[in-house]
Residue frames as a rotation matrix with the C-alpha (Angstrom) as fourth column:
UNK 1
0.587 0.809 0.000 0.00
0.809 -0.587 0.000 0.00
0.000 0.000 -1.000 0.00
UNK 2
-0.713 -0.546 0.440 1.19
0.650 -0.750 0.123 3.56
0.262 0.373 0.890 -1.13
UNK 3
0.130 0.856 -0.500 -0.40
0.990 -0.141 0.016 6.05
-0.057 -0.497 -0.866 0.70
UNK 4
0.043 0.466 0.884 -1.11
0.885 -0.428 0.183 9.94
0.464 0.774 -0.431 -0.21
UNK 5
0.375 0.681 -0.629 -1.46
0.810 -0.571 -0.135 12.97
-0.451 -0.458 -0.766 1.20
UNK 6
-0.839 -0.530 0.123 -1.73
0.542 -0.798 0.262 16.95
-0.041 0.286 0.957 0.32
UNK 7
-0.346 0.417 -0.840 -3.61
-0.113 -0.908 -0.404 19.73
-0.931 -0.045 0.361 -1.19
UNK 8
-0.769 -0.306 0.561 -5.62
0.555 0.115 0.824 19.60
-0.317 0.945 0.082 -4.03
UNK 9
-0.369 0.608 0.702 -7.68
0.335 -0.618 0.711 22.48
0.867 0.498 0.024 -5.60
UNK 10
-0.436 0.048 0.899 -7.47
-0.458 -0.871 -0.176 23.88
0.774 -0.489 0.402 -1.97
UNK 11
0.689 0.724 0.009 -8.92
-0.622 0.585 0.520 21.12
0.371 -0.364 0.854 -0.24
UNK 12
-0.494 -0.479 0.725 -6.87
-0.671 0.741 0.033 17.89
-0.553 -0.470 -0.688 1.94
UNK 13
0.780 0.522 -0.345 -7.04
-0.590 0.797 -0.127 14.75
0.209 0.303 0.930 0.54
UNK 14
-0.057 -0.534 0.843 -6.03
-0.750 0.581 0.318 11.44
-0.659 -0.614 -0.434 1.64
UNK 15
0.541 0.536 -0.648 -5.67
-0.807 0.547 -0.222 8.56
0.236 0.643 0.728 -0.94
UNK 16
0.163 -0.371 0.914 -4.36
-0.562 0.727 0.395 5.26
-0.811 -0.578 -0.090 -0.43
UNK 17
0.414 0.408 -0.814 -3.16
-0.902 0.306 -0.306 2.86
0.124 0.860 0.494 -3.22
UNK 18
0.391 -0.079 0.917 -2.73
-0.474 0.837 0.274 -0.74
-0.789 -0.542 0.289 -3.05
UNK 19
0.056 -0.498 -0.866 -0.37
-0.998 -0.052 -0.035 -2.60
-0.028 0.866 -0.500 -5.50
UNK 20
0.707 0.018 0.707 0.22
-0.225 0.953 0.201 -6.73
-0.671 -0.302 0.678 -6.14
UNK 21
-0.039 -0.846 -0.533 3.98
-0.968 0.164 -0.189 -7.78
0.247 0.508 -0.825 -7.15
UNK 22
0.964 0.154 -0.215 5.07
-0.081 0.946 0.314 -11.40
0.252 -0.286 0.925 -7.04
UNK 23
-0.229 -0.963 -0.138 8.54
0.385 0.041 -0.922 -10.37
0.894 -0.265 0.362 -6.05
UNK 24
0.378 -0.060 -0.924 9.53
0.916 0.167 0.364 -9.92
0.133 -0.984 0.118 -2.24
UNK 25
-0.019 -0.272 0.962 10.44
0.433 -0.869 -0.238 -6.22
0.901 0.412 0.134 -2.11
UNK 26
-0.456 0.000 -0.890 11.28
0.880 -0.146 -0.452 -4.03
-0.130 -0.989 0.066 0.63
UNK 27
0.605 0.687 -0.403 9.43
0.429 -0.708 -0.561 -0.35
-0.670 0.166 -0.723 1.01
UNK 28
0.130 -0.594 -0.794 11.85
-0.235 -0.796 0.558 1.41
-0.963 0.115 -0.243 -0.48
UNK 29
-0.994 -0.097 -0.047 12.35
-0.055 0.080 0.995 -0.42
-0.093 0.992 -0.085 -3.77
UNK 30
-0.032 0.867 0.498 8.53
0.998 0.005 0.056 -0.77
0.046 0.499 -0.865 -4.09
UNK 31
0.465 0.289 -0.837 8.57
0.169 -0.957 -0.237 3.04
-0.869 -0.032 -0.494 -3.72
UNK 32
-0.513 -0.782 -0.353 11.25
-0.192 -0.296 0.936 3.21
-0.837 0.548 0.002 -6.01
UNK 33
-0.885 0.043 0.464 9.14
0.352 0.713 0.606 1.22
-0.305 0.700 -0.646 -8.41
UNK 34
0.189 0.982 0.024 5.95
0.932 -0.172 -0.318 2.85
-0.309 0.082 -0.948 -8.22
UNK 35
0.240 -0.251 -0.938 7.45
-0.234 -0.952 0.195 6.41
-0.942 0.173 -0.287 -8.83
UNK 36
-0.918 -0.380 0.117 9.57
0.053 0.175 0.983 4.49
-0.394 0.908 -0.141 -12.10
UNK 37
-0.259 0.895 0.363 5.27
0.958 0.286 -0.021 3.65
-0.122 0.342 -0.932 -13.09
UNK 38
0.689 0.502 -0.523 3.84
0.505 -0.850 -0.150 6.77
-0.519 -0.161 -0.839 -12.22
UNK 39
-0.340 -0.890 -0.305 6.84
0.049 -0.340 0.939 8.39
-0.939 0.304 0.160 -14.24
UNK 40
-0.894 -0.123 0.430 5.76
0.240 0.679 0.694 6.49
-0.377 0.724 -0.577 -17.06
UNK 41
0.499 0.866 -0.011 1.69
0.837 -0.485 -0.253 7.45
-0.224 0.117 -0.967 -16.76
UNK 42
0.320 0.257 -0.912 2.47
0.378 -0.917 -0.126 10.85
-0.869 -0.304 -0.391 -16.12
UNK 43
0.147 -0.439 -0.886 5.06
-0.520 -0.797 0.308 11.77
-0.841 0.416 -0.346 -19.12
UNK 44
-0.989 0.107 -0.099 3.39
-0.049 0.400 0.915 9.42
0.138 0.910 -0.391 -21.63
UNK 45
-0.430 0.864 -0.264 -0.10
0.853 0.484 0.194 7.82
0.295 -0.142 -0.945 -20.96
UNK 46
0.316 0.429 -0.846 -1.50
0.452 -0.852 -0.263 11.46
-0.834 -0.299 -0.463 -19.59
UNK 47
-0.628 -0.510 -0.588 0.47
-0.218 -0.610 0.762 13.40
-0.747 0.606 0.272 -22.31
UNK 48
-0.994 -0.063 -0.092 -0.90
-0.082 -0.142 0.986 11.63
-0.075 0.988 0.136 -25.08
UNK 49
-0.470 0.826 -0.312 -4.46
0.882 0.455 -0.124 10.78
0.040 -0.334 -0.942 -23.48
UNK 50
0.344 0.648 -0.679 -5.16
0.626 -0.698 -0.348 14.15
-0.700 -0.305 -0.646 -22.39
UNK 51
-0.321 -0.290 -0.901 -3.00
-0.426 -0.806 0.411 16.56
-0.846 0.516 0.135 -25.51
UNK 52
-0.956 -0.290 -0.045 -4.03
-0.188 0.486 0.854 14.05
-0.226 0.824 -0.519 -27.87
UNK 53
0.429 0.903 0.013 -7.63
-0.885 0.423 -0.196 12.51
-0.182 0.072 0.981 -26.93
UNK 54
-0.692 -0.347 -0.634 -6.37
-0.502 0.861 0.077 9.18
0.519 0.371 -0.770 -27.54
UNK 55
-0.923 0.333 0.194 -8.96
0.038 0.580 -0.813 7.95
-0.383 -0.743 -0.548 -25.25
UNK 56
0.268 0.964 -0.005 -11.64
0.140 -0.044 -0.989 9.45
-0.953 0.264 -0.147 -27.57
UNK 57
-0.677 -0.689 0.257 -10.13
0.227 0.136 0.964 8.78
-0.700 0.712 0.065 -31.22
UNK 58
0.277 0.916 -0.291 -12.25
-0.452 -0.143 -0.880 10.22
-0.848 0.375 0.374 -33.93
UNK 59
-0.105 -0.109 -0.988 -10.64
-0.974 0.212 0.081 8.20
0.200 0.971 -0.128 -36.18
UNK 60
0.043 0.123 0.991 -11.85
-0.384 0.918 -0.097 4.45
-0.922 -0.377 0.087 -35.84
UNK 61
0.966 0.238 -0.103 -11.50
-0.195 0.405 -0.893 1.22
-0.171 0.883 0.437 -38.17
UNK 62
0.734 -0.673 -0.087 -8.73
0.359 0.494 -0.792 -0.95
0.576 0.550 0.604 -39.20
UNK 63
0.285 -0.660 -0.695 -5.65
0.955 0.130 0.267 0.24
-0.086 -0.740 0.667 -37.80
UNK 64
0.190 0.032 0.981 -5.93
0.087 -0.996 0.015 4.04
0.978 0.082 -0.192 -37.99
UNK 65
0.941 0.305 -0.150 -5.92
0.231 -0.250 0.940 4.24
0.249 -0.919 -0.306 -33.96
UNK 66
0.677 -0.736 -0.021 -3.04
0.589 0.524 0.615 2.46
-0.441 -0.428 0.789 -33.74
UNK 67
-0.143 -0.934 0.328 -0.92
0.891 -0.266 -0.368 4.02
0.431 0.239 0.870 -36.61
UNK 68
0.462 0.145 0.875 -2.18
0.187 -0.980 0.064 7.58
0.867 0.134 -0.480 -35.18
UNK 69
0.991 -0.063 0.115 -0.72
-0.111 0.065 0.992 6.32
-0.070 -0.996 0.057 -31.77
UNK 70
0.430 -0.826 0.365 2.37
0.882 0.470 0.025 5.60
-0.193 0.311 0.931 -33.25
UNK 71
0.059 -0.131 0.990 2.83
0.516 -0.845 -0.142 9.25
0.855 0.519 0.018 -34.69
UNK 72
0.931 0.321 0.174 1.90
-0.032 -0.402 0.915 10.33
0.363 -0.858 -0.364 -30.96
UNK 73
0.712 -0.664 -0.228 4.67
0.516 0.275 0.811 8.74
-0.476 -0.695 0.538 -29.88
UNK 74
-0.312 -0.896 0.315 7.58
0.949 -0.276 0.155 9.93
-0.052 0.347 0.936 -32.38
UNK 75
0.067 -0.207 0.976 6.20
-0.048 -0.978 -0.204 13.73
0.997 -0.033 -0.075 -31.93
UNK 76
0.962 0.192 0.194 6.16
-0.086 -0.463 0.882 13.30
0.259 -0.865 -0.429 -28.51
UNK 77
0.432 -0.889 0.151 9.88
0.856 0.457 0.241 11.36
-0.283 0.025 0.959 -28.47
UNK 78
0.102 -0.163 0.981 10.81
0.845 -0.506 -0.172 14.66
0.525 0.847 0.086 -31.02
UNK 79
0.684 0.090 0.724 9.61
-0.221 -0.920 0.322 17.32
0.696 -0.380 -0.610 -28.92
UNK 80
0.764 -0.633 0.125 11.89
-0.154 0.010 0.988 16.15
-0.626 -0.774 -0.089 -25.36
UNK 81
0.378 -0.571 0.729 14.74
0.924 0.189 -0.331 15.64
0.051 0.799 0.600 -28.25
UNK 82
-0.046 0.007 0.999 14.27
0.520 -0.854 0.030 19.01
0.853 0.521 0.035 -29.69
UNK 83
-0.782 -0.270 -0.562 14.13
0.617 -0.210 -0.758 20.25
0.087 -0.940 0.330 -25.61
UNK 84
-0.392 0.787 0.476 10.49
-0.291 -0.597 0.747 21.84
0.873 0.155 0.463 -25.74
UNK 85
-0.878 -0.063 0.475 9.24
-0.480 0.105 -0.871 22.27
0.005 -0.992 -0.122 -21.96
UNK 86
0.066 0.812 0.580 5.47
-0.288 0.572 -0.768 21.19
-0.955 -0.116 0.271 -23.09
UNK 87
-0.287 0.351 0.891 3.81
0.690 0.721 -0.062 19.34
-0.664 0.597 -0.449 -26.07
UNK 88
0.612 0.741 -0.277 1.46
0.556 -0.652 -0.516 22.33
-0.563 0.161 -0.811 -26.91
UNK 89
0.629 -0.448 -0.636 4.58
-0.361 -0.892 0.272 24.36
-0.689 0.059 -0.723 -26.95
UNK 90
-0.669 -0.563 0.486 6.39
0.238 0.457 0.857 21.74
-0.704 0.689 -0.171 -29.58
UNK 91
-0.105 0.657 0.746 3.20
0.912 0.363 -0.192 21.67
-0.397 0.660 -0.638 -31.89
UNK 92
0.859 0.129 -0.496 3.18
-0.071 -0.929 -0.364 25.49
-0.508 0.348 -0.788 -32.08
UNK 93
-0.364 -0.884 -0.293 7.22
-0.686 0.041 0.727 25.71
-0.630 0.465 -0.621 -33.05
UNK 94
-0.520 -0.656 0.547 7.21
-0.087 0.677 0.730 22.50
-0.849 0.333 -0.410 -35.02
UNK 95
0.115 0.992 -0.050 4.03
0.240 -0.077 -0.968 23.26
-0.964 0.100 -0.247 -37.14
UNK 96
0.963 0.098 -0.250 5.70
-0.156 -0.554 -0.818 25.31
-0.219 0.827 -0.518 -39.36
UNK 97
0.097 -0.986 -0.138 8.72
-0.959 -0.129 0.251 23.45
-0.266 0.108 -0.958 -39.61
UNK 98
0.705 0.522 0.480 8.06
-0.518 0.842 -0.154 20.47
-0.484 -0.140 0.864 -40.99
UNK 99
0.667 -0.648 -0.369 11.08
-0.350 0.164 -0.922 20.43
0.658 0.744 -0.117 -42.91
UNK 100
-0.388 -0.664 0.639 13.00
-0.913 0.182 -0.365 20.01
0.126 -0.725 -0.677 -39.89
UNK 101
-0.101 -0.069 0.992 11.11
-0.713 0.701 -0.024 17.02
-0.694 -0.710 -0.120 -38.62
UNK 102
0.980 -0.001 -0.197 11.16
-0.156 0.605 -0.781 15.53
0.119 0.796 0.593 -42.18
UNK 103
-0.067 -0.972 -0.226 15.12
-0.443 0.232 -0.866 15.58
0.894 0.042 -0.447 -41.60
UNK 104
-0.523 -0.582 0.623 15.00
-0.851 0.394 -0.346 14.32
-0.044 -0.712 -0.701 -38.34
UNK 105
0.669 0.257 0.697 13.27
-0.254 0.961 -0.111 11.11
-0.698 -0.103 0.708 -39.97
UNK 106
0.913 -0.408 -0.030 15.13
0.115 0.325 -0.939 10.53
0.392 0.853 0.343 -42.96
UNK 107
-0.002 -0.999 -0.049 19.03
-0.362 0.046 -0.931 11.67
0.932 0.016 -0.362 -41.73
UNK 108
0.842 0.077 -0.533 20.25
0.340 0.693 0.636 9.07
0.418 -0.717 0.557 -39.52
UNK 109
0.359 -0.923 -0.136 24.03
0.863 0.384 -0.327 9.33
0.355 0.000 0.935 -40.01
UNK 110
-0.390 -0.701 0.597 24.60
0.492 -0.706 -0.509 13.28
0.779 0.095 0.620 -39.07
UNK 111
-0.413 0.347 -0.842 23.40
0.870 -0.123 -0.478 14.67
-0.270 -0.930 -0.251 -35.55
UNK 112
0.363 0.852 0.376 20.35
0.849 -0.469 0.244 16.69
0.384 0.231 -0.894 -35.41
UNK 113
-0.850 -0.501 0.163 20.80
0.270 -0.680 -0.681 20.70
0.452 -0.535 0.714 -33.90
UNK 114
-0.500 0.420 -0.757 18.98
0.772 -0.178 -0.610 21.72
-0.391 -0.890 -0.235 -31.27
UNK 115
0.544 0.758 0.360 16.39
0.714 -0.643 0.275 24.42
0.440 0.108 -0.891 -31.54
């Protein structure tokens, strides 16, 4: 169990979560381990759920979801690359640069420059 506490929207709250591992773990590496997860939600699975919609796809059928998830991923992979503090704030810059991320698919062999 992984247990909560703080401030949210001005208010206390208390939350409690409860995990199942088949490995023997002390606290500390299950902490360690749940932060590595929650890492993982937070600066993917939330990114592309909540800047994307990916949870409400208006494209459905065949494998449109999937290849549009795929694209999620290499602009999101692109922007932390390219050092852009949000998404939002890649999609503005990179919009009109598409030439750039057309080179950073196609040249492998010569290192990209930074923004």
């Amino acid at each position: 169990m992984v247990s909560y506490n703080g401030i949210r929207d001005h208010q206390p709250f208390h939350e409690r979560h409860f995990y199942i591992s088949s490995q023997i773990l002390d606290a500390q590496q299950l902490l360690a381990d749940t932060i590595g997860h929650w890492g993982i939600e937070n600066r993917l699975h939330w990114v592309k759920d909540v800047t994307f919609s990916e949870d409400f796809p208006p494209r459905r059928g065949g494998y449109a979801p999937v290849n549009w998830a795929i694209l999620h991923t290499f602009f999101i992979t692109l922007a932390r690359f390219f050092g852009f503090r949000t998404i939002p704030q890649a999609q503005r810059a990179l919009s009109n640069q598409l030439d750039l991320v057309f080179l950073s698919l196609y040249e492998t062999t010569l290192p990209l420059k930074k923004l």
